[in-house]
C-alpha positions as CSV (number, residue, x, y, z in Angstrom):
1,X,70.2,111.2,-21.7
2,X,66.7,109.8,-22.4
3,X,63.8,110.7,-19.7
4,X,60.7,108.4,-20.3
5,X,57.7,109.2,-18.8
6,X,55.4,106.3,-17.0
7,X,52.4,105.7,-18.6
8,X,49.2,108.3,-18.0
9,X,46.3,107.3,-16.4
10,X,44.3,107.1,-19.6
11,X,46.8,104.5,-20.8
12,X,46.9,102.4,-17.5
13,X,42.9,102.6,-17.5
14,X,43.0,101.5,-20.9
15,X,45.5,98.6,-20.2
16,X,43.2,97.9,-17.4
17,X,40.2,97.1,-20.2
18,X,42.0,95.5,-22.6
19,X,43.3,93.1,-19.3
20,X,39.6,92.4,-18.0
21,X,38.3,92.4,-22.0
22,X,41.1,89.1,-22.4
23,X,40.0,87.4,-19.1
24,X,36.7,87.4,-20.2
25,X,37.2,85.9,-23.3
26,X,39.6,83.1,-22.3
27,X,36.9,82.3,-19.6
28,X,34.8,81.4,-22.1
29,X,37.3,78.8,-24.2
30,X,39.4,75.6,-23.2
31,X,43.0,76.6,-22.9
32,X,43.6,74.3,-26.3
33,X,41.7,77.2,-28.0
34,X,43.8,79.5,-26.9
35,X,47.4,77.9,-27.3
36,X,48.6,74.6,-28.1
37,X,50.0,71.8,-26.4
38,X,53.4,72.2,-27.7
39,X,53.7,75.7,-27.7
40,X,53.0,75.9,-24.1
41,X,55.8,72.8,-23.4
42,X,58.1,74.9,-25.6
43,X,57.6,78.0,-23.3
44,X,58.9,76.1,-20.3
45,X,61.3,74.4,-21.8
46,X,60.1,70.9,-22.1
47,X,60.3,68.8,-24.9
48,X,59.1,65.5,-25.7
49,X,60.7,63.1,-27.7
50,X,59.5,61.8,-30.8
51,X,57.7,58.6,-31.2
52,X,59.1,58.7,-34.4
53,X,62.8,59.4,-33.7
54,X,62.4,56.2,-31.1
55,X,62.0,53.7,-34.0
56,X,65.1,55.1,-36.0
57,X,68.0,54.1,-33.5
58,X,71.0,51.8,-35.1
59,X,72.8,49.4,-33.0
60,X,76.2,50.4,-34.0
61,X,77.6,47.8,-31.6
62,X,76.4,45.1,-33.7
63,X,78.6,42.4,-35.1
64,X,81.3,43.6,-33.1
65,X,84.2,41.7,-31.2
66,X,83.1,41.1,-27.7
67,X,85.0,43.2,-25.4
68,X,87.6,40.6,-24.1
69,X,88.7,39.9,-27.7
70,X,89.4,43.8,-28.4
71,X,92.1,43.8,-25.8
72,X,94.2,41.3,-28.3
73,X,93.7,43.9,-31.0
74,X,95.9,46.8,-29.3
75,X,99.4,46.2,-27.7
């Protein structure tokens, strides 16, 4: 059996700098210097679809027999 200790107070009181050290700093930035559009969307699970993916659809229904005509196809 493995007995882990919690952390000591030297480590939580350096945890605690390192936490206020990181506020400050991203209080001085615009979130888009911190992370990225995307990555954020990605980390809740939100995706976007690509303009580009838009433009490639194929009609696959075209040129086919209208509907009433397939019936005549199959007995």
């Amino acid at each position: 059996m493995i007995c882990l200790l919690g952390p000591s107070y030297r480590e939580m009181h350096l945890a605690e700098q390192v936490t206020n050290n990181l506020k400050e700093l991203a209080q001085q930035v615009t979130p888009g210097d911190i992370v990225s559009t995307y990555g954020v969307r990605k980390a809740m699970g939100i995706s976007i679809p690509s303009p580009v993916a838009e433009n490639n659809f194929v009609d696959l229904t075209e040129g086919m027999c209208p509907v009433e005509n397939q019936s005549d196809q199959y007995p």
